[in-house]
N, C-alpha and C positions, 0 to 999 in steps of 0.2 A: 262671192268668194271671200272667205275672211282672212285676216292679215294673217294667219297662223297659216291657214291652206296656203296662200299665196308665197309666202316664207320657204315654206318646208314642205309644198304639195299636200295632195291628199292620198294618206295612207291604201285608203281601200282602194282609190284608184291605183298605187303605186303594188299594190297585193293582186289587183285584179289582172296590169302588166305583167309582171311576173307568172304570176299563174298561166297565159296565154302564150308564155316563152315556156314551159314546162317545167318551173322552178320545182326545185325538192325541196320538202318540208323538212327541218331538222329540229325535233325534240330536245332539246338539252338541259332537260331533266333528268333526273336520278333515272336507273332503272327499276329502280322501288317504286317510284313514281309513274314513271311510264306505262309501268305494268299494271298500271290500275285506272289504266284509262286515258285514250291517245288520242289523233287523228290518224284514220285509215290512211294507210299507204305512208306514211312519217318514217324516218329514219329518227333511233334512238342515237343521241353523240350526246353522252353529258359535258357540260360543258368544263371539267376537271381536265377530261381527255382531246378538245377537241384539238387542242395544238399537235395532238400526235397523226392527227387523221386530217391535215390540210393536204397532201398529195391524194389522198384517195377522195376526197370531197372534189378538188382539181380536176381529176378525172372524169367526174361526170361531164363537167363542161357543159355547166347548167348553172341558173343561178340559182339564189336559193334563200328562203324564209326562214327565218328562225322563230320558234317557239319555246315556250318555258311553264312556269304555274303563272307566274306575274305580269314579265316582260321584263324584269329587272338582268336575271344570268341570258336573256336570250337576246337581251340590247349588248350585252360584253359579249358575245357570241358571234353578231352581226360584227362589231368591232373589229374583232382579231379576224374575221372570214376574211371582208374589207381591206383589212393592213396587210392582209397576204394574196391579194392581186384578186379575190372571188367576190361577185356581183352578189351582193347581202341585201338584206331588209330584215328588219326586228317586225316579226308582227305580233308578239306582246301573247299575254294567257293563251295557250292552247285552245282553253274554250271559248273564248272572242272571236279566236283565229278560226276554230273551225266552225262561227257562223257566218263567216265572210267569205267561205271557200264555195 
């Protein structure tokens, strides 16, 4: 295990928990974006809006992945989910993420 895994865990393991707790994927891409190519079953929140949809995110009562084009808006996404009491993980490019799913 290298000091970086040891530090801050390993991501795919911490994606692969998640996943096996029923975590919701959340896109927070444009919807320009989204619409040209997603992961199956993702909820679109871009991340402009997502401070207006933390009650309804709440309510699943699930934790939940964030995805983006990069991992840049969907690491601030993980962020504010987190500051507002919901069990987050940034898991970076959409298409990273969805080879890890």
């Amino acid at each position: 295990m290298g000091l970086f895994n040891f530090l801050f865990g390993n991501k795919n393991n911490m994606i692969n928990d998640f996943k096996t707790r029923g975590a919701v994927i959340i896109d927070v891409r444009t919807v320009n974006e989204y619409s040209q190519g997603a992961i199956p079953g993702s909820k679109n929140i871009p991340l402009q809006t997502i401070n207006t949809k933390i009650a309804e995110i709440k309510k699943l009562n699930k934790p939940v992945i964030t995805c983006c084009a990069s991992g840049m808006r969907s690491g601030s996404a993980a962020s504010i989910l987190n500051s507002n009491g919901i069990e987050a993980i940034n898991g970076g490019g959409w298409t990273s993420l969805r080879n890890k799913l």
